[in-house]
N, C-alpha and C positions, 0 to 999 in steps of 0.2 A: 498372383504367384503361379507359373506355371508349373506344369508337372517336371520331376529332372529324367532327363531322356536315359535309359536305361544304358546306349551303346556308350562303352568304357567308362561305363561308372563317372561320365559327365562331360565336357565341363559345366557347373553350374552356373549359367547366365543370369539370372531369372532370379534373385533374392526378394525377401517376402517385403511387405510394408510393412511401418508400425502399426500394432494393432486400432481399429480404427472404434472411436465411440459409440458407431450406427448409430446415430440419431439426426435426425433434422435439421437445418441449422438455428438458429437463436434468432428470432424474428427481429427485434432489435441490433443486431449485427448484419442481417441483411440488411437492414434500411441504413444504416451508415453505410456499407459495401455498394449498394445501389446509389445513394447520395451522391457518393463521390466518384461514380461513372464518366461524371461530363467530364474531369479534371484530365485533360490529357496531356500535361507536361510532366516529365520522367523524373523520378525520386531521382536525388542525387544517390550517391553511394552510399552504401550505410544507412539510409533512410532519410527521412529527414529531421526536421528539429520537432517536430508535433509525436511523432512516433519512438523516437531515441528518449524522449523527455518519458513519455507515458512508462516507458523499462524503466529508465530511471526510478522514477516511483515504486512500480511494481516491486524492484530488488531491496528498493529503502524501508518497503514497510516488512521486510522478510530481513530486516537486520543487516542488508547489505549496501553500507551508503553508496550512492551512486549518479556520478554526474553525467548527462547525455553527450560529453565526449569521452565518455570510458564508453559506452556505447557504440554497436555496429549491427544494422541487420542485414538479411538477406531471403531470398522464395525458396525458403528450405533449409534444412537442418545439412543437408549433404551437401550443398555448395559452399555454405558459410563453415563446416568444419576441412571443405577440400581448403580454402583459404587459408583459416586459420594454422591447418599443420603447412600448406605448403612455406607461409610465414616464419615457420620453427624452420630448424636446420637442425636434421638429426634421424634418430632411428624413433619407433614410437613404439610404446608399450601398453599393453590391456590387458584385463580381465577374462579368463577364459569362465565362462562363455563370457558375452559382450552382443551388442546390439550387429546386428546383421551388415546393417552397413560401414561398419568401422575397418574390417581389416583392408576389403577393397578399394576404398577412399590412399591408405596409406601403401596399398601397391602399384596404384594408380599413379602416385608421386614418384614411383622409384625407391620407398622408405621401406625398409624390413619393417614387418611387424611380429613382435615377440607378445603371445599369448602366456599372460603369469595365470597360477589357478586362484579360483579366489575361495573362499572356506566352505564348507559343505553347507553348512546351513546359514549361509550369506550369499548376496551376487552383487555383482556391479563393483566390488573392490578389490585386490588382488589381496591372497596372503602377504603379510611386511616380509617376512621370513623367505617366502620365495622369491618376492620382488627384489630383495637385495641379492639372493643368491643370484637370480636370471641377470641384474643388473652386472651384475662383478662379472659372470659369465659371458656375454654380451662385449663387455670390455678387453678383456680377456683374447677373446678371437676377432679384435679388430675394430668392433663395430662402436659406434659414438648414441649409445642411450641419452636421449635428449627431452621425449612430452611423455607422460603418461596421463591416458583416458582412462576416465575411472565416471562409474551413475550410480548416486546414492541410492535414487529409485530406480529401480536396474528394469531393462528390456534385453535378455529375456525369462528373469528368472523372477519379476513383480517383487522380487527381496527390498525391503531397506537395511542399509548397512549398518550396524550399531555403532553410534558414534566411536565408541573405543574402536572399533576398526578402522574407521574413517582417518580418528587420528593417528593411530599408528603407521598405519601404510603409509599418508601423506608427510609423517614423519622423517619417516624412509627416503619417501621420494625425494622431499626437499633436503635430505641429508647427503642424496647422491647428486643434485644437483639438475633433479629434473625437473623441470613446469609439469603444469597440473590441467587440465583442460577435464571441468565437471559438469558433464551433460543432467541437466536438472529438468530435463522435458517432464519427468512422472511424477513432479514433487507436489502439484496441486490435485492428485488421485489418490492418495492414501485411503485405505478403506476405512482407518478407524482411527482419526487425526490427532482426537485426542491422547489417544494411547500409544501412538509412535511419536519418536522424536526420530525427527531427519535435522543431521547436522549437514551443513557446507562445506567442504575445504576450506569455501573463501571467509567463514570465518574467523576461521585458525592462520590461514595463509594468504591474506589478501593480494600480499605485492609477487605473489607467485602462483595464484590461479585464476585462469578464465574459467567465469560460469557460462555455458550453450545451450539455449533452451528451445526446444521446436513448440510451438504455441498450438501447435495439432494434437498436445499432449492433455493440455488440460482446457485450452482457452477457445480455439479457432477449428472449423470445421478441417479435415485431412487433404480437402479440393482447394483450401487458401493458402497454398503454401508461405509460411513468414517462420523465420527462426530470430533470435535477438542470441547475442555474445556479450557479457560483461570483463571490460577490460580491468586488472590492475591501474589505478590512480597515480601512478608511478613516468618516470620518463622510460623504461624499457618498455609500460605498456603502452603507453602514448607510439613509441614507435611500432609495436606488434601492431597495434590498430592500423594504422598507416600502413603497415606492410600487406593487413587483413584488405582494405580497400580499395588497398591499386589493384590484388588479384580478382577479388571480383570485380572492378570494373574492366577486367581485361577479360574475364571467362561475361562477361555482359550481363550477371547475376544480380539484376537491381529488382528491387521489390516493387508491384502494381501498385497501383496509386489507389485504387479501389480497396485492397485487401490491409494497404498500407493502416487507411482509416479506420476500419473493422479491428485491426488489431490494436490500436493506439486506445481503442474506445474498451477493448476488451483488457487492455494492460490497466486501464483508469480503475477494471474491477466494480462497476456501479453494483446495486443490488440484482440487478435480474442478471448478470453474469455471475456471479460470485453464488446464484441460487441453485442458478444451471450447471457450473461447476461441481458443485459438494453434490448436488442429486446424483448427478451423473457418477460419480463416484462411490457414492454409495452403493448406487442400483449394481454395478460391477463389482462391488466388493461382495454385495451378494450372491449375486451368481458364481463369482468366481470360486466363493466358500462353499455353492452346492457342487458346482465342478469337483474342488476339488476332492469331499467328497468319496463322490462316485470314483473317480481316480483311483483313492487309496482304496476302496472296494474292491476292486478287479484286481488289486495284490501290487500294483505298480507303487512308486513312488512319486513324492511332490511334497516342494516344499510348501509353507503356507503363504497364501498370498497376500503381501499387504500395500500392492500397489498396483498403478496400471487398468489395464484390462484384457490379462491373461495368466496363464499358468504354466509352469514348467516340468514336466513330468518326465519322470524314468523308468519306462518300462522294461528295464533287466534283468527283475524277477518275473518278467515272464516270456524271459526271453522260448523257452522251450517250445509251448504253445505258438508263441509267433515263428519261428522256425519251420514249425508243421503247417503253416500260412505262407510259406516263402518267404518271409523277412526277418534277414539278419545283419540289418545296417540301417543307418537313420534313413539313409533312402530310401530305403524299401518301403520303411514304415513311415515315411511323408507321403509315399503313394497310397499306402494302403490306406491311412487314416483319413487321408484327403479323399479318395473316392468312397471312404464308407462314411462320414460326417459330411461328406456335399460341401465342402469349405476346405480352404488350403489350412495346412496342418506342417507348416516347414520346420523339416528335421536339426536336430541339432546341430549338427554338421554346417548348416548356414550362420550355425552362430560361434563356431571356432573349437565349438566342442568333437572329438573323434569320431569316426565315420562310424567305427563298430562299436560308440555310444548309442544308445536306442532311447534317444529324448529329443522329445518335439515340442514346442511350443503352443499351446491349446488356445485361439481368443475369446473371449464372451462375446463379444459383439453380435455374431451369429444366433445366440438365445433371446436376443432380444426381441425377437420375428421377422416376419418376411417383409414384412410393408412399414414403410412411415408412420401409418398409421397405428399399426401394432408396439412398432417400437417407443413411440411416444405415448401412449397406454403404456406401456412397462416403466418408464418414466416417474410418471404421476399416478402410480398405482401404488396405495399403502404395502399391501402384499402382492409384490411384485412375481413373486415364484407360486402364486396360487391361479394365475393366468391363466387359462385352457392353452395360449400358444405358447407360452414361456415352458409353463409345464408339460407340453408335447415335444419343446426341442432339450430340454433336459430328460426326455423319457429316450430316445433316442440317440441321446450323449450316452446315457447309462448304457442301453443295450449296448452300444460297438464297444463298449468296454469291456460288460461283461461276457462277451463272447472271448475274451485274450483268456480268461482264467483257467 
């Protein structure tokens, strides 16, 4: 993520990536990903039938039956949802905040996108209450509200939604007549799984939500790009599928045959994935709990984190101190924070939240150390925060904190 050029306050180019899990990749996913090197005839659309079949699975044993033609993939979360809405006809609607790449994808189309807020101590769903308001609003002066995006495990707030929100909202939405598109990238990161329940849309609403999952979230290193979509079992999904594949085959968004393999082997879940998996979540749920922390230390705000591998912080109670710093906009304090943590630190403002909101988005990834080899020691270390390098880049997280107070 580059820095945001200070002259007129932008335009912001440059939006951040999902937070990435710094770690190595899974030595057995290289060796399927290398395996399957020599294969140089082109996935058809959507993927093939070896890798459609493996989601299939994946979503079945997660209570969502699923046949590999409700199925479609694609090399990345962001082509396969440019697809997916350009297939919708309509206006789209989100969750303020919302994951960084969603409002641009839907301006890209030509689609208003309408920011609903979602509850203070939730992310990733909008309040029901405002979404019908904005909905009825919306209508009102013209406009034709048609998908709403909504992330149980939300990027960038690490919230999960409590299912009564889940369902109320989705309530709403299928009351007013809109599809439901439920990006489930963070749902295999929970930090404490057995204590959170993450409900689906799609299990309350099958024949009116696609599930979108980017597999960089929980399964597949952030350099393989693959995302999977689960269609409704229905004949209007059956045609959104069809409509989802002529556009990628026309944007030429077909998935490597290399990466193909690695994620169909990664969707099957064997044990040394499924190990990698929960460690790796773990280890970030920890850190992310000393983060945050330190966070509320220095007087700021943050919710608790129970997913992902980041954190969402508001620091507007300090606002005064940062003022006497020069910063009194998320941009300021993406600059400031990013050149004092040595790591981009993208203000809220990238994620749909207001410019003269003063919250950034914090990743763990960075504490994990500097080297491969540091970071996989944080891995497979009992005590992962008792680490001389773990514990020097959270000694360092703390300082630039406590100098806001």
């Amino acid at each position: 993520m580059r820095r945001t050029a200070p002259e007129g306050r932008g335009p912001v180019r440059f939006g951040p990536a999902a937070p990435d899990a710094g770690l190595p990749a899974l030595p057995e996913l290289v060796g399927e990903c290398a395996g399957a090197a020599g294969h140089t005839s082109p996935q058809p659309p959507g993927g093939d039938a070896v890798l459609r079949e493996a989601a299939s699975g994946y979503w079945s044993r997660r209570g969502l039956r699923t046949g590999p033609d409700d199925v479609a993939a694609a090399p990345g979360a962001q082509p396969l949802l440019f697809a997916l809405l350009a297939a919708y006809d309509g206006d789209v609607l989100m969750p303020r905040p919302c994951p960084a790449s969603w409002t641009p994808q839907a301006r890209l189309l030509g689609r208003p996108a309408y920011h609903v807020p979602a509850p203070a101590d939730a992310g990733g769903v909008p309040d029901p209450f405002a979404l019908l308001e904005t909905v009825r609003r919306v209508r009102a002066e013209g406009g034709r509200p048609r998908v709403l995006l909504l992330s149980v495990a939300d990027d960038p707030t690490a919230a999960v939604a409590p299912p009564e929100l889940v369902r109320e909202a989705c309530e709403a939405a299928v009351g007013e007549g809109l599809h439901i598109v439920s990006d489930e990238t963070w749902r295999d990161t929970l930090h404490r799984p057995h204590e959170t329940v993450l409900l689906s849309p799609a299990e309350m609403w099958p024949d009116e939500v696609v599930v979108l999952s980017d597999l960089a979230g929980g399964l597949l290193p952030a350099a393989w790009p693959m995302a999977v979509a689960r269609y409704p079992a229905t004949d209007a999904g059956t045609a959104l599928r069809a409509r989802t594949l002529d556009i990628l085959t026309a944007l030429g968004a077909m998935v490597a045959g290399p990466v193909a393999a690695a994620a169909a082997h990664a969707l099957d879940e064997p044990d040394a994935v499924m190990a990698r998996t929960r460690a790796t979540a773990m280890l970030h749920g920890q850190l992310a709990a000393a983060a945050h922390q330190l966070v509320l230390a220095s007087g700021a705000l943050a919710g608790v984190p129970q997913a992902g591998r980041h954190l969402y912080a508001d620091l507007g109670p300090l606002r005064g101190q940062l003022a006497r710093l020069g910063v009194t906009d998320s941009m300021e304090l993406e600059n400031h924070l990013s050149r004092r943590l040595e790591v981009p630190v993208p203000g809220g403002h990238r994620f749909g939240d207001a410019l003269g909101a003063l919250r950034v988005r914090l990743s763990t990834g960075p504490l994990l150390g500097a080297t491969p080899e540091q970071r996989l020691k944080s891995l497979t270390a009992t005590a992962p925060l008792e680490l001389p390098h773990v514990a020097r880049a959270l000694g360092h997280f703390g300082a630039v904190f406590d100098e806001l107070r």
